[in-house]
N, CA, C and O atoms as CSV, one atom per row, in Angstrom:
chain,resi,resn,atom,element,x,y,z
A,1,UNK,N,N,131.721,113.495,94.278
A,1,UNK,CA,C,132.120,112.486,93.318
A,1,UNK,C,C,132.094,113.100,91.918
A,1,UNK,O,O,131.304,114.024,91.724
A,2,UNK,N,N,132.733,112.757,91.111
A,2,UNK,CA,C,133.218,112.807,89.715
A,2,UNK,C,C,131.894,113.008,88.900
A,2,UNK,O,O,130.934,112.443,89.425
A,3,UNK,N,N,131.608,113.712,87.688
A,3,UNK,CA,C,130.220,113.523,87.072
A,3,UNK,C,C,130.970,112.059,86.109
A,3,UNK,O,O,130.386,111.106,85.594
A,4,UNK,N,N,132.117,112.314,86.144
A,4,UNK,CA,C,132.868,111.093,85.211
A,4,UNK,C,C,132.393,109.660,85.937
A,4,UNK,O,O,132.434,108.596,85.319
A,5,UNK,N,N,132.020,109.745,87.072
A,5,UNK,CA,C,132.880,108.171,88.087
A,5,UNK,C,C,131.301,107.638,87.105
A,5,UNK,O,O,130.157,108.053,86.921
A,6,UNK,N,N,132.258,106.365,86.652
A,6,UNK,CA,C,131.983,105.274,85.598
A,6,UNK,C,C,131.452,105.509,85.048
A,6,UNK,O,O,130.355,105.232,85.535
A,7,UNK,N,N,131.287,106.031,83.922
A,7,UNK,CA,C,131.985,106.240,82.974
A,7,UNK,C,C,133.580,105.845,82.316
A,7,UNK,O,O,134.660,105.972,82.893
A,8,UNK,N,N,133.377,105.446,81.234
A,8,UNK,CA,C,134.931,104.774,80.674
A,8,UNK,C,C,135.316,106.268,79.417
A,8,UNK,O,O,134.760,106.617,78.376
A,9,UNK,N,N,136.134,106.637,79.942
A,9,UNK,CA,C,136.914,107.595,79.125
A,9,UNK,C,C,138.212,107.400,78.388
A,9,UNK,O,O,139.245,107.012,78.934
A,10,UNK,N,N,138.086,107.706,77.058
A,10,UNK,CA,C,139.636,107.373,76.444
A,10,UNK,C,C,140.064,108.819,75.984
A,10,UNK,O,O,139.299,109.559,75.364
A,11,UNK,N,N,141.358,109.160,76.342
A,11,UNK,CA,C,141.966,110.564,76.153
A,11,UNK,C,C,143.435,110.078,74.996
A,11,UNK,O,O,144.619,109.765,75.119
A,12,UNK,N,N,142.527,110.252,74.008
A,12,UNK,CA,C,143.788,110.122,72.970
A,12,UNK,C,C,144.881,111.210,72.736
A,12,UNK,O,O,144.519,112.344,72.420
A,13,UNK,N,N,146.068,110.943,72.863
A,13,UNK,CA,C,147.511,111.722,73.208
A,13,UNK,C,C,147.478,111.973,74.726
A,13,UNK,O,O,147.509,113.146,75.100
A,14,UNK,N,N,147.440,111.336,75.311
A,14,UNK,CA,C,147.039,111.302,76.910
A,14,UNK,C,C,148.147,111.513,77.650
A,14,UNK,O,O,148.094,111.709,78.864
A,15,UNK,N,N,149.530,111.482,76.783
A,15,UNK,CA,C,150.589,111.582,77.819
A,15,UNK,C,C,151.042,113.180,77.745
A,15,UNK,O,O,151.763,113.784,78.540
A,16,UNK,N,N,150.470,113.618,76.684
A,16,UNK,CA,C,150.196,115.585,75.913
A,16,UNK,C,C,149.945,116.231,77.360
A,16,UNK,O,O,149.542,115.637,78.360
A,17,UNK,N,N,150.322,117.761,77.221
A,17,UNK,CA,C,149.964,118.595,77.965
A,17,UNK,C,C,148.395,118.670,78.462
A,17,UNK,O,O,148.021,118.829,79.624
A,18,UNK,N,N,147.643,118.529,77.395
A,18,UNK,CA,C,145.881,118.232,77.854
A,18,UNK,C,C,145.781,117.178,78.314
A,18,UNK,O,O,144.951,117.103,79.221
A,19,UNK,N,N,146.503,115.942,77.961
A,19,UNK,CA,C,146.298,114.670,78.562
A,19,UNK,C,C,145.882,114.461,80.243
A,19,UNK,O,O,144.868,114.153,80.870
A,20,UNK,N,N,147.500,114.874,80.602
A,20,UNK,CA,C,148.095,114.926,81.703
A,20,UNK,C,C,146.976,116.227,82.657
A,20,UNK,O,O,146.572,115.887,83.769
A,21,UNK,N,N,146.713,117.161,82.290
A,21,UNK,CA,C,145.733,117.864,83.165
A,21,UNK,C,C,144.265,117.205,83.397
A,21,UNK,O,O,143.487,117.185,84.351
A,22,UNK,N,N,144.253,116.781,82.342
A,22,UNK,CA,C,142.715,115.835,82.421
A,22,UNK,C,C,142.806,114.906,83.389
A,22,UNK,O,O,142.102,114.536,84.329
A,23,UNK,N,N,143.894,114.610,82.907
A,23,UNK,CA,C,144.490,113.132,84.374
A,23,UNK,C,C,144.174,113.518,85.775
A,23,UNK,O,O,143.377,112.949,86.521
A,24,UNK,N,N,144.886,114.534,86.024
A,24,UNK,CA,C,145.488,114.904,87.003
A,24,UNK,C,C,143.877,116.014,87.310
A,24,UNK,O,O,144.157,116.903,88.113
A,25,UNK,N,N,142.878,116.058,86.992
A,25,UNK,CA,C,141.814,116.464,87.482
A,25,UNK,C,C,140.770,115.574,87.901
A,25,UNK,O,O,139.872,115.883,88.685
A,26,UNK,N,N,140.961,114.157,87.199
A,26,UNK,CA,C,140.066,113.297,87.375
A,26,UNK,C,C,140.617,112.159,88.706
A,26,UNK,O,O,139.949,111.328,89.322
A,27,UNK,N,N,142.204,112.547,88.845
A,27,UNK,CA,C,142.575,111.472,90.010
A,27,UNK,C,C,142.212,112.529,91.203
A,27,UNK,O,O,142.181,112.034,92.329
A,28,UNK,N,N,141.895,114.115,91.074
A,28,UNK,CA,C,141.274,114.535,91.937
A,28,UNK,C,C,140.273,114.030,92.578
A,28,UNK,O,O,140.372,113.588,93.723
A,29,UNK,N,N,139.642,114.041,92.178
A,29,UNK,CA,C,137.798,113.790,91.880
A,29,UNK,C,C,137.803,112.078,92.468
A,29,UNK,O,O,137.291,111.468,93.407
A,30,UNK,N,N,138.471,111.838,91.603
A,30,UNK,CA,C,138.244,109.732,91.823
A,30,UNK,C,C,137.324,109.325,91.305
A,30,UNK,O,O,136.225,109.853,91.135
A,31,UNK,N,N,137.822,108.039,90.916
A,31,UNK,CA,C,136.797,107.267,90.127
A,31,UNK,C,C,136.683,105.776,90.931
A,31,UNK,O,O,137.702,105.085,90.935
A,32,UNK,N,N,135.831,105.417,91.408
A,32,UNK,CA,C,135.304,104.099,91.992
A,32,UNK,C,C,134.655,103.400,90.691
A,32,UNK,O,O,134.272,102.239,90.835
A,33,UNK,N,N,134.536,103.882,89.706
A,33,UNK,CA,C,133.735,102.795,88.717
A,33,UNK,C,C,134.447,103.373,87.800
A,33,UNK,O,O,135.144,104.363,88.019
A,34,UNK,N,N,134.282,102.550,86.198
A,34,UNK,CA,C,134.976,103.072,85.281
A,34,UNK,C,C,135.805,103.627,84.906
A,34,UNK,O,O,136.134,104.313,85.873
A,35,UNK,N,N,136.615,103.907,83.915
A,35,UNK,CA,C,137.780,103.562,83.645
A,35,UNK,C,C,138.356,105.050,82.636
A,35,UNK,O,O,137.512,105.696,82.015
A,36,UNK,N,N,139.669,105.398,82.598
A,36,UNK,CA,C,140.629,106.529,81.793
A,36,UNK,C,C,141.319,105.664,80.847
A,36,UNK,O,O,141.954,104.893,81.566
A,37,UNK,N,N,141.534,105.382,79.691
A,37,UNK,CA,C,142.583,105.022,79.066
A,37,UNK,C,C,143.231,106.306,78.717
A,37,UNK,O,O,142.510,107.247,78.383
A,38,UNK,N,N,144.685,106.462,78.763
A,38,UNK,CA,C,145.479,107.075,78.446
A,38,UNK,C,C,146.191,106.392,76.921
A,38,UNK,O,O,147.240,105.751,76.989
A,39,UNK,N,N,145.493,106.617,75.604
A,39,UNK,CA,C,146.574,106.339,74.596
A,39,UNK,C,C,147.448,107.110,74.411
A,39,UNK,O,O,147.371,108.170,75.033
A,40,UNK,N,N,148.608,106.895,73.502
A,40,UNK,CA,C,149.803,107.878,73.183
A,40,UNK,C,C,150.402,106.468,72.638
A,40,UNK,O,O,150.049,105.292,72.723
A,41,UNK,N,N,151.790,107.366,71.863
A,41,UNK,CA,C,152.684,106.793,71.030
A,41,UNK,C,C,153.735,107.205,71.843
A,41,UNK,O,O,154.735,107.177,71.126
A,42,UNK,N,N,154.099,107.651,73.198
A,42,UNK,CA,C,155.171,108.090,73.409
A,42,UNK,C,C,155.387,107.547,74.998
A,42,UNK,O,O,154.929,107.885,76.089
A,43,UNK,N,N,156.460,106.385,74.463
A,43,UNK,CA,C,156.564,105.435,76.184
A,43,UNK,C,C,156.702,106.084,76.979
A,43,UNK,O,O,155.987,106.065,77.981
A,44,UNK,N,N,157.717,106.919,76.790
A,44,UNK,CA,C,158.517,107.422,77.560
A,44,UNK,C,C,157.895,108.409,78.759
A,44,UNK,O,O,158.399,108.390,79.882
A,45,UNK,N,N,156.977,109.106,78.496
A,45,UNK,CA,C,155.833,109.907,78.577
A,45,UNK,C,C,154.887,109.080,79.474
A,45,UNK,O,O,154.489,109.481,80.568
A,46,UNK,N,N,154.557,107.886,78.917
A,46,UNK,CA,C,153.380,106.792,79.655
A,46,UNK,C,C,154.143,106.628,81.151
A,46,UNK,O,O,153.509,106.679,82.205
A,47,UNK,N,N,155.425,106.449,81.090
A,47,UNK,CA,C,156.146,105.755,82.072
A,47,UNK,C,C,156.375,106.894,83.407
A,47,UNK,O,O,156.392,106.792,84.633
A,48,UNK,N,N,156.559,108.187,82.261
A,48,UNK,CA,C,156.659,109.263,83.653
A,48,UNK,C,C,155.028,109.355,83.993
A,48,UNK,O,O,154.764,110.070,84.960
A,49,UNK,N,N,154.063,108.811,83.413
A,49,UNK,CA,C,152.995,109.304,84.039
A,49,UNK,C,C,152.591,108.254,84.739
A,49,UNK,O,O,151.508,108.579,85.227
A,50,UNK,N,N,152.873,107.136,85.070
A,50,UNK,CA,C,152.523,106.247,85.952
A,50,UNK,C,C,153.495,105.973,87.038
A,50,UNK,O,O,153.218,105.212,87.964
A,51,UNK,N,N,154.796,106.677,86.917
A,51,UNK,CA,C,155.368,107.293,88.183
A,51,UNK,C,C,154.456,108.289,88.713
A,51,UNK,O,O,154.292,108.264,89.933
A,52,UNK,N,N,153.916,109.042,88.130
A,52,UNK,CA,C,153.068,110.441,88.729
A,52,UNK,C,C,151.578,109.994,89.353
A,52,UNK,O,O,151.058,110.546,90.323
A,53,UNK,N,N,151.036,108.955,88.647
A,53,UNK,CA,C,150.279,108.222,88.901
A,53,UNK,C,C,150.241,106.613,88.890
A,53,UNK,O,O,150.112,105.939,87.869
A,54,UNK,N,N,150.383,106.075,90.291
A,54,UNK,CA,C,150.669,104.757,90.289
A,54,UNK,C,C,149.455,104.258,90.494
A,54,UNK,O,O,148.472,104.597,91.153
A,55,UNK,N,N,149.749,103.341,89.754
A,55,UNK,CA,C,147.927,102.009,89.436
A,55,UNK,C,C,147.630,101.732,90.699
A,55,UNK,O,O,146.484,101.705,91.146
A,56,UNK,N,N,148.982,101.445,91.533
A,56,UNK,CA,C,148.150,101.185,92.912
A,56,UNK,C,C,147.583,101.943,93.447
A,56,UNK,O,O,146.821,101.291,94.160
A,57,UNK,N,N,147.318,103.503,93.700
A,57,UNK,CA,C,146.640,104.420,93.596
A,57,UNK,C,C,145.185,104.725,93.310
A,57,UNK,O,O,144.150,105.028,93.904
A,58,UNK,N,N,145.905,104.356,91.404
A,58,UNK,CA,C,144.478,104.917,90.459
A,58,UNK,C,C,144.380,103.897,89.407
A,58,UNK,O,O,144.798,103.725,88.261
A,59,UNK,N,N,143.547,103.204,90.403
A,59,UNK,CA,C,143.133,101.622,89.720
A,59,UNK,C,C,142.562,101.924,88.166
A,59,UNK,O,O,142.511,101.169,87.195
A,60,UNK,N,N,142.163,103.289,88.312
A,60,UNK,CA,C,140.752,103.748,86.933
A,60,UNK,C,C,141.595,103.584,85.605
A,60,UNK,O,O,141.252,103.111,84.522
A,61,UNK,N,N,142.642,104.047,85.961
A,61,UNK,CA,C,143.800,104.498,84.732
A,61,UNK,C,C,144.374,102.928,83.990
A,61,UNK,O,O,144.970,101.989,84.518
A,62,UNK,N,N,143.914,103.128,82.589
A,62,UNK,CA,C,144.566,102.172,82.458
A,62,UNK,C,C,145.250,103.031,80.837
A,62,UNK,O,O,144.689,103.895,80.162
A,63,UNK,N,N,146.478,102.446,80.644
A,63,UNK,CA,C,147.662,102.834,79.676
A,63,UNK,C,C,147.899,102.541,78.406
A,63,UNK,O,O,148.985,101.964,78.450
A,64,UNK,N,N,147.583,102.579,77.391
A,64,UNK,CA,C,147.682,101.811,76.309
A,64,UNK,C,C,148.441,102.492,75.099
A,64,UNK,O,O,147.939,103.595,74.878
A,65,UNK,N,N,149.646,102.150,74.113
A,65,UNK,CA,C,150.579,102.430,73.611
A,65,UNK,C,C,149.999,102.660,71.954
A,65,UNK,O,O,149.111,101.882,71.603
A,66,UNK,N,N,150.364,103.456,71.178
A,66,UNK,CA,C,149.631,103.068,70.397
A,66,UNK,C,C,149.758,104.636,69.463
A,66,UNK,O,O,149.966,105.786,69.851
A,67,UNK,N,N,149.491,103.968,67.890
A,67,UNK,CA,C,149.503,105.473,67.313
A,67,UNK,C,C,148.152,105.948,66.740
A,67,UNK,O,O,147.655,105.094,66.006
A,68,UNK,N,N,147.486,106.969,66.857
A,68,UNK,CA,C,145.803,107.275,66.410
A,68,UNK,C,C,146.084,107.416,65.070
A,68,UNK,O,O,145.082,106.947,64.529
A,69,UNK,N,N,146.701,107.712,64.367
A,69,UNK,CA,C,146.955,107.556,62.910
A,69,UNK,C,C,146.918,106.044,62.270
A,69,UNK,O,O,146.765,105.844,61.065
A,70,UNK,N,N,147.130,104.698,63.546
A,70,UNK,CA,C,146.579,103.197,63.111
A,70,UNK,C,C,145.274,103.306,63.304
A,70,UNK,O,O,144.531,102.469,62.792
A,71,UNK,N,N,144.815,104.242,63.993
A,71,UNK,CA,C,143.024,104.004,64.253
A,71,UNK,C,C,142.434,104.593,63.071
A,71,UNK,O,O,141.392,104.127,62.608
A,72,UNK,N,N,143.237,105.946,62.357
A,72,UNK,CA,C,142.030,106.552,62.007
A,72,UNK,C,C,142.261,105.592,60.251
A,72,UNK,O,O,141.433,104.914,59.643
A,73,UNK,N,N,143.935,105.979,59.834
A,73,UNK,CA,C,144.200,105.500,58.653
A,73,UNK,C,C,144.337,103.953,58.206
A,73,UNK,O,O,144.455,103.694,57.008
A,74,UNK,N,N,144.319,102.914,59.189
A,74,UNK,CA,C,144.335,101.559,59.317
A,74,UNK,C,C,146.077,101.079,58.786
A,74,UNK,O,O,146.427,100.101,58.126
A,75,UNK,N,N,146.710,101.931,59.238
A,75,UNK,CA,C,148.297,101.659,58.849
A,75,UNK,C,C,149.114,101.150,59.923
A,75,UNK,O,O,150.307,100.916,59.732
């Protein structure tokens, strides 16, 4: 099991080249508890990655749209 499993992890630019390996190491592993958010600003990206990874799958993953420049600068 995962040293991650539940644990709630957020991978900001998640649909990025690091994103996507992080992903794709932790749907190895599996998570029965707790949770991945994947943020990013880039749909398009979110959408191929939940073709690659479907929720029905990898319940852990959850997707959220969004730019870290509203988090850090409040714009």
């Amino acid at each position: 099991m995962s040293v991650f499993n539940g644990k709630n992890i957020a991978i900001l630019g998640g649909s990025g080249t690091l994103g996507k390996a992080l992903v794709r190491e932790l749907a190895k592993e599996g998570m029965d508890r707790g949770k991945v958010v994947i943020y990013s600003r880039d749909e398009i990206k979110q959408l191929e990655m939940i073709d690659d990874f479907p929720l029905s799958k990898f319940p852990f993953l959850e997707f959220k749209l969004g730019d870290v420049r509203e988090i850090v600068y409040g714009t």
